[in-house]
mmCIF file of the C-alpha atoms, coordinates in Angstrom:
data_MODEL
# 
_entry.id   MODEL 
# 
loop_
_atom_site.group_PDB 
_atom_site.id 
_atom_site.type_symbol 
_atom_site.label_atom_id 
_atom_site.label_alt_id 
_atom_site.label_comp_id 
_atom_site.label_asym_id 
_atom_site.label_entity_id 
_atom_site.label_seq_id 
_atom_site.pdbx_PDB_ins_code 
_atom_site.Cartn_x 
_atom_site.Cartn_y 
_atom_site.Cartn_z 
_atom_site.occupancy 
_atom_site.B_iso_or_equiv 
_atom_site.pdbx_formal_charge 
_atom_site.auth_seq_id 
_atom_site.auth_comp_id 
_atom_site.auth_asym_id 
_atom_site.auth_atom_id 
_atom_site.pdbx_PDB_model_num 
ATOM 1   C CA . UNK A 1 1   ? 26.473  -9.614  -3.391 1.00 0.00 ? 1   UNK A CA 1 
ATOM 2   C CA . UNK A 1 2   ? 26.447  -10.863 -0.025 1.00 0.00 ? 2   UNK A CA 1 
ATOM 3   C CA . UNK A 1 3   ? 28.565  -8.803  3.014  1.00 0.00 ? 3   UNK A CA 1 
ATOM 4   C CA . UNK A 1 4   ? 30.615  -11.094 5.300  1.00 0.00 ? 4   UNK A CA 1 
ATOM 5   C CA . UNK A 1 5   ? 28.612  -11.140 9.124  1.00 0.00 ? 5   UNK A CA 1 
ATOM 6   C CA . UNK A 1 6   ? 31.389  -9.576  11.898 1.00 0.00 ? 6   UNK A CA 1 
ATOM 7   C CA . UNK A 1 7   ? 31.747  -10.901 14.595 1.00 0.00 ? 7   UNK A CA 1 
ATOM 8   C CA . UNK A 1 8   ? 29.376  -8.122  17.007 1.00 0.00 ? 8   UNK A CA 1 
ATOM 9   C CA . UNK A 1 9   ? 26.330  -8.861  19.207 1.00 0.00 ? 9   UNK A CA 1 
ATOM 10  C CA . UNK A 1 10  ? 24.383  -7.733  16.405 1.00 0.00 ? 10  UNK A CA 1 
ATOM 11  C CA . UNK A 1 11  ? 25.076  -10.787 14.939 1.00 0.00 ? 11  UNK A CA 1 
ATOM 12  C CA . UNK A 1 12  ? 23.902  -12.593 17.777 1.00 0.00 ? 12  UNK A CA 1 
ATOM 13  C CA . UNK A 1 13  ? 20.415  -10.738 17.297 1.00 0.00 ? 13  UNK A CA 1 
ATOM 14  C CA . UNK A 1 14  ? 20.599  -11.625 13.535 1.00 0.00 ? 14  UNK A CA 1 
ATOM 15  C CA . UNK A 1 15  ? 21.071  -15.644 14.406 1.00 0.00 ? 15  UNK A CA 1 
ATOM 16  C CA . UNK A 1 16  ? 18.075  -15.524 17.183 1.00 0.00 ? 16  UNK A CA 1 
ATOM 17  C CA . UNK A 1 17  ? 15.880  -13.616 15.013 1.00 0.00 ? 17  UNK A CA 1 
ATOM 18  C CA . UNK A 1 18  ? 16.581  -16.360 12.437 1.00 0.00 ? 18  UNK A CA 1 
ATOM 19  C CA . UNK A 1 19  ? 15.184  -18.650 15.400 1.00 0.00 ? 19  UNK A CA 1 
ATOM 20  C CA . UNK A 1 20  ? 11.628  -17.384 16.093 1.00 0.00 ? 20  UNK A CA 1 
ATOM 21  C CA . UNK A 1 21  ? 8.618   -19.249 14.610 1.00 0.00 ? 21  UNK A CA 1 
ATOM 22  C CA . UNK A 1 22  ? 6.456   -17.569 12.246 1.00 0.00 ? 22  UNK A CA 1 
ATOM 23  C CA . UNK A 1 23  ? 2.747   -18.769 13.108 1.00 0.00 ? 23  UNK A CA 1 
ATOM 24  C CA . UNK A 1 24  ? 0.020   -17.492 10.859 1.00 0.00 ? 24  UNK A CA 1 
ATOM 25  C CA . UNK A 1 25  ? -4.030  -17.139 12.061 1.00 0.00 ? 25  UNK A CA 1 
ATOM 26  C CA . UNK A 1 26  ? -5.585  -17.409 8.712  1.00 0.00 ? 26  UNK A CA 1 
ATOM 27  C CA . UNK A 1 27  ? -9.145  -16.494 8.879  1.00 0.00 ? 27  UNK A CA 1 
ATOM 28  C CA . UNK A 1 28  ? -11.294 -17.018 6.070  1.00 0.00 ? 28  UNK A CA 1 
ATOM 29  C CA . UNK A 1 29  ? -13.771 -14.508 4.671  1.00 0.00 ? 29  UNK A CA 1 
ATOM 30  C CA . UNK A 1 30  ? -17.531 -14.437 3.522  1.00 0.00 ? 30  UNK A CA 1 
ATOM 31  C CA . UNK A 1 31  ? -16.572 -13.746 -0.091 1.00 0.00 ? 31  UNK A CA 1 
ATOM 32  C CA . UNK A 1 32  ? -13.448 -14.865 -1.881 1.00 0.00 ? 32  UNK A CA 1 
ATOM 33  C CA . UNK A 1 33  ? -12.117 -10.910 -1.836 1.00 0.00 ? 33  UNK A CA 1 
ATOM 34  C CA . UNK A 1 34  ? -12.174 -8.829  1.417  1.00 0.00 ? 34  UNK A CA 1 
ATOM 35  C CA . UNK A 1 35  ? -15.112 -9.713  3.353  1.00 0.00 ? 35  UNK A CA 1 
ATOM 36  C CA . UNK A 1 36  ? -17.101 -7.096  4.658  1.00 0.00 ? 36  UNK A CA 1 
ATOM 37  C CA . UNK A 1 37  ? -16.335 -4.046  6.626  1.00 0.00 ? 37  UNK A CA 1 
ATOM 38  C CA . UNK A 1 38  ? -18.357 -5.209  9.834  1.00 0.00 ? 38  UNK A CA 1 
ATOM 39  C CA . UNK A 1 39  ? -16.750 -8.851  9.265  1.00 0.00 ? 39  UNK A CA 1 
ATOM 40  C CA . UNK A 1 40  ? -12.994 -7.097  8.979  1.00 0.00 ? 40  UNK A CA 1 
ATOM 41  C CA . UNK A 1 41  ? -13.449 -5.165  12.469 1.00 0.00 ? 41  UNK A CA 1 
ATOM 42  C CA . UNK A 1 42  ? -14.579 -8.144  14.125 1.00 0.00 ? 42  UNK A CA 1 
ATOM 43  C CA . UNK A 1 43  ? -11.156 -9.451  12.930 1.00 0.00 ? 43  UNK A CA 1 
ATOM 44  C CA . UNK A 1 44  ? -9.169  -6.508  13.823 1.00 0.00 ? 44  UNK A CA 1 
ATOM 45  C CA . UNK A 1 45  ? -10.489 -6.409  17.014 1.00 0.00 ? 45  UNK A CA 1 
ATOM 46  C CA . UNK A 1 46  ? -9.911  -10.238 17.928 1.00 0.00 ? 46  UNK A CA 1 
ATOM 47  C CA . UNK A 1 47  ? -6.838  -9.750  16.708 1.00 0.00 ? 47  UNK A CA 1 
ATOM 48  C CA . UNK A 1 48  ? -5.289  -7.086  19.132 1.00 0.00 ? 48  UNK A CA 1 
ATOM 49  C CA . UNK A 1 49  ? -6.876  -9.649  21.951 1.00 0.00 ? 49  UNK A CA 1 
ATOM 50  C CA . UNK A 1 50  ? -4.307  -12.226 20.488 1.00 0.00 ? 50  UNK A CA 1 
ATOM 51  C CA . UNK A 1 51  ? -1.783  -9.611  20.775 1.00 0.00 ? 51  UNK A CA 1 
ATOM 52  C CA . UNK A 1 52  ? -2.584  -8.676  24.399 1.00 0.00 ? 52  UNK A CA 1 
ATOM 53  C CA . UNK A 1 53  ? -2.227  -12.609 25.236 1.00 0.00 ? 53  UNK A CA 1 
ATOM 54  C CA . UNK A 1 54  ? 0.707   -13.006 23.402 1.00 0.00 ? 54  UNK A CA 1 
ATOM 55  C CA . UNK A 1 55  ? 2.467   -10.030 24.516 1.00 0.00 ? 55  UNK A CA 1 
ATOM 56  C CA . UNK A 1 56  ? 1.297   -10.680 28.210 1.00 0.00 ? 56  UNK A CA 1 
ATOM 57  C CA . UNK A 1 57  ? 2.263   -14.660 28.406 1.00 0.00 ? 57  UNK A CA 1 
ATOM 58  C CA . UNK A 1 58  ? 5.804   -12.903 26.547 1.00 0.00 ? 58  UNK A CA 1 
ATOM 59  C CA . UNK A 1 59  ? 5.468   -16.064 23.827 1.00 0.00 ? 59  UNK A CA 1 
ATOM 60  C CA . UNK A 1 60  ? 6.182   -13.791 20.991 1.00 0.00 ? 60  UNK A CA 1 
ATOM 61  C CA . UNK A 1 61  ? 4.839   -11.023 19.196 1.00 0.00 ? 61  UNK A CA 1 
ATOM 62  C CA . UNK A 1 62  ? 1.664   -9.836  16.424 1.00 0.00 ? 62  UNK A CA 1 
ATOM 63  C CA . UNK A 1 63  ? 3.435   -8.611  13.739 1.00 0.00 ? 63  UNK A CA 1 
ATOM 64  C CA . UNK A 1 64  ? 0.608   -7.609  11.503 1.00 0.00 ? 64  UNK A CA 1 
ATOM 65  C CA . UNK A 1 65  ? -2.493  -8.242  9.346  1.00 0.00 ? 65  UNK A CA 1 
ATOM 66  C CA . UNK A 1 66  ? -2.762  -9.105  5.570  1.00 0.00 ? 66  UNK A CA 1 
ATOM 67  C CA . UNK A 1 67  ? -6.342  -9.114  4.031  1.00 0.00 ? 67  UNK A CA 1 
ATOM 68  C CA . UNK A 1 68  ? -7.585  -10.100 0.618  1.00 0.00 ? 68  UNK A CA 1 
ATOM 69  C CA . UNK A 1 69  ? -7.914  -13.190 -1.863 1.00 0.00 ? 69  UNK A CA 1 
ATOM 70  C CA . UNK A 1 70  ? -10.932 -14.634 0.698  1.00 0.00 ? 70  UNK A CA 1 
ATOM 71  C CA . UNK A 1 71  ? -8.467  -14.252 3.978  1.00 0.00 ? 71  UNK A CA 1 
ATOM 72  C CA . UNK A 1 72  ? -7.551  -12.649 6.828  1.00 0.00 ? 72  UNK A CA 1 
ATOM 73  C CA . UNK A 1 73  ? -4.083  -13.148 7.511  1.00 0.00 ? 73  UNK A CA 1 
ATOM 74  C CA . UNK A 1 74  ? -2.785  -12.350 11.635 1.00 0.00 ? 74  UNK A CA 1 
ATOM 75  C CA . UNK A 1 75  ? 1.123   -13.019 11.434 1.00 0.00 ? 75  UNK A CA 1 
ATOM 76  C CA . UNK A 1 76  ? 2.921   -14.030 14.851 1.00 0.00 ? 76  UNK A CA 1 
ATOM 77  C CA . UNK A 1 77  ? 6.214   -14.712 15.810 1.00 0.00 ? 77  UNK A CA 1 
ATOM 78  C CA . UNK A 1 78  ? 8.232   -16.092 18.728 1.00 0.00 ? 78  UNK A CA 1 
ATOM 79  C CA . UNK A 1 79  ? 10.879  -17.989 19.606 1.00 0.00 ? 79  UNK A CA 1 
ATOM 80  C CA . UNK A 1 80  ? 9.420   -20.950 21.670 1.00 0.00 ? 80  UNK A CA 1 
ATOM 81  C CA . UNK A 1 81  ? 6.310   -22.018 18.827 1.00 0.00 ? 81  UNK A CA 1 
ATOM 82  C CA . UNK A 1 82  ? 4.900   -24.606 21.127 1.00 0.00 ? 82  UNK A CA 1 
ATOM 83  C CA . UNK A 1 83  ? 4.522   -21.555 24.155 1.00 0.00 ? 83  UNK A CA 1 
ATOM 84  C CA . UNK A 1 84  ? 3.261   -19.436 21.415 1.00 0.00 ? 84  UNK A CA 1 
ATOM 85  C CA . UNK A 1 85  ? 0.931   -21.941 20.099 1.00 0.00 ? 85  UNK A CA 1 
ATOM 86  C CA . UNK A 1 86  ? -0.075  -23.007 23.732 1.00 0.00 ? 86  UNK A CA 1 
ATOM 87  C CA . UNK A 1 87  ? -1.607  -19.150 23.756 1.00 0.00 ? 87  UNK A CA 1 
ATOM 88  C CA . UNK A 1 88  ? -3.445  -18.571 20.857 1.00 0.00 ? 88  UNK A CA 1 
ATOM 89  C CA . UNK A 1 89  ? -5.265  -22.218 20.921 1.00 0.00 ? 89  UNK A CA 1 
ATOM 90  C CA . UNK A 1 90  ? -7.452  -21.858 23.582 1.00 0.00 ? 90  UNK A CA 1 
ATOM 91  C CA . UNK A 1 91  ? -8.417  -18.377 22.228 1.00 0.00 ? 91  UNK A CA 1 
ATOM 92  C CA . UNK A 1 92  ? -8.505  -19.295 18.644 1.00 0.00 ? 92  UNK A CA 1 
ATOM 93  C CA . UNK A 1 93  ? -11.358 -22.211 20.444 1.00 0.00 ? 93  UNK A CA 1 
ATOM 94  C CA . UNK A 1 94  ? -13.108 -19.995 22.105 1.00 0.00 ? 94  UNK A CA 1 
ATOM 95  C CA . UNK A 1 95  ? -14.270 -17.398 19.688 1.00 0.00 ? 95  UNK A CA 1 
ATOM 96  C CA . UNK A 1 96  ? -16.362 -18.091 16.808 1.00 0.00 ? 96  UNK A CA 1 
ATOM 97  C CA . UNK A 1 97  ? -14.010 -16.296 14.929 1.00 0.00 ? 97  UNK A CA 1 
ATOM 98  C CA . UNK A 1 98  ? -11.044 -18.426 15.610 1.00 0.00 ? 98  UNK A CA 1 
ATOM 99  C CA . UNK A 1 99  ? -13.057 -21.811 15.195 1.00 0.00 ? 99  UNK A CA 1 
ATOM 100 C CA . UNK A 1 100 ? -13.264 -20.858 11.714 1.00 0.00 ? 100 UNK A CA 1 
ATOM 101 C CA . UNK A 1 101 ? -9.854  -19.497 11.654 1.00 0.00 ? 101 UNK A CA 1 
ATOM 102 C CA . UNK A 1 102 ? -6.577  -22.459 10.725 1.00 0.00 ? 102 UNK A CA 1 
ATOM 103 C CA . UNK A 1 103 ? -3.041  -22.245 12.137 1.00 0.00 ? 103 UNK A CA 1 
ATOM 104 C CA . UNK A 1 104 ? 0.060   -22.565 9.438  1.00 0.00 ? 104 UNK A CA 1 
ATOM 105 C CA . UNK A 1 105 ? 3.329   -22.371 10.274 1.00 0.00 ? 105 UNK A CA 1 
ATOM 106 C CA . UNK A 1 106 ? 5.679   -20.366 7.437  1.00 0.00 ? 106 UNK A CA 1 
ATOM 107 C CA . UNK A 1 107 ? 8.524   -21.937 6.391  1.00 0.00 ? 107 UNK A CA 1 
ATOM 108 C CA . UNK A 1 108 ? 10.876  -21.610 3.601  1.00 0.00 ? 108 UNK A CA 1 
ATOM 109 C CA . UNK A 1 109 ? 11.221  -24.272 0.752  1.00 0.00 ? 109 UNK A CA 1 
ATOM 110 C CA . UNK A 1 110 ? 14.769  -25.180 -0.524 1.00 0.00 ? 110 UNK A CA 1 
ATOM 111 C CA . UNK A 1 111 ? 14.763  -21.868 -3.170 1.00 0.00 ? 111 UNK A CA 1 
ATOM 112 C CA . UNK A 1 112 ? 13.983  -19.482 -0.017 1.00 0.00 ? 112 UNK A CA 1 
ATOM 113 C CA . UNK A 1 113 ? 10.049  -19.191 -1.286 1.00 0.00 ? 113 UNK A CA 1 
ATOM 114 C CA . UNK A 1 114 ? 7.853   -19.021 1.397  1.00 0.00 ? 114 UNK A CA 1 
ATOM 115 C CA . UNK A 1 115 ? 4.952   -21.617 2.045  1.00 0.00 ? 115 UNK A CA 1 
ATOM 116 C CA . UNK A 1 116 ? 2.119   -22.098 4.555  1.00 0.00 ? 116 UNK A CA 1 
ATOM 117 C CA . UNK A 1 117 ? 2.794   -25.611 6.135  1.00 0.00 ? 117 UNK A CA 1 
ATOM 118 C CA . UNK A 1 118 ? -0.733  -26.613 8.259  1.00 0.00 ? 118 UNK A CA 1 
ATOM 119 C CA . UNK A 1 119 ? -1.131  -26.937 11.997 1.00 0.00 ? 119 UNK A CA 1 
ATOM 120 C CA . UNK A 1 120 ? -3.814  -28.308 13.612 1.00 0.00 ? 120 UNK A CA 1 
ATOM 121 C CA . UNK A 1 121 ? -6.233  -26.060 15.820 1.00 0.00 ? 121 UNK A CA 1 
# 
């Protein structure tokens, strides 16, 4: 059952949060389950630099980590994905960590599954 959307600012928030760009760092691991512990914290700590240059440039936002199944998964959002993506490059190129790292973008199919749709680094 779906609610009919009133007419409110909150609405307004709802159709710009429908704008932003989900951009996922996907990081591959050194075994196909969750990497090691040193290897993870390396991550983790790369990651919160993306989310200091993100946050700082005000391109978007980290919204989080998913690890397992061989990956590393840093989720970020924002509403411009060319500004966002115009961060995270050169520091995705600079790290050894992010050279082995690929960009996807998320987007929905026609049934409202999510996908990963590759970007170049």
């Amino acid at each position: 059952m779906t609610t009919p959307q009133e007419p409110s600012s909150g609405s307004e928030d709802q159709d710009e949060a429908a704008e932003e760009r989900d951009l996922l760092v996907v990081v591959p691991l050194s075994d196909h389950h969750m990497g090691t512990r040193p290897e993870q914290a390396r991550i983790q700590t790369f990651a919160e630099e993306l989310a200091a240059a993100v946050a700082a440039a005000e391109a978007g936002e980290y919204q989080g980590d998913e690890l397992g199944g061989g990956e590393y998964v840093l989720f970020f959002c924002g509403p411009d994905e060319a500004r966002l993506l115009s961060v995270l490059r050169p520091l995705l190129q600079r790290e050894e960590i992010g050279r082995r790292a690929r960009l996807a973008r998320l987007v929905h199919d026609a049934d409202g599954e999510p996908r990963r749709e590759p970007l170049r680094l």
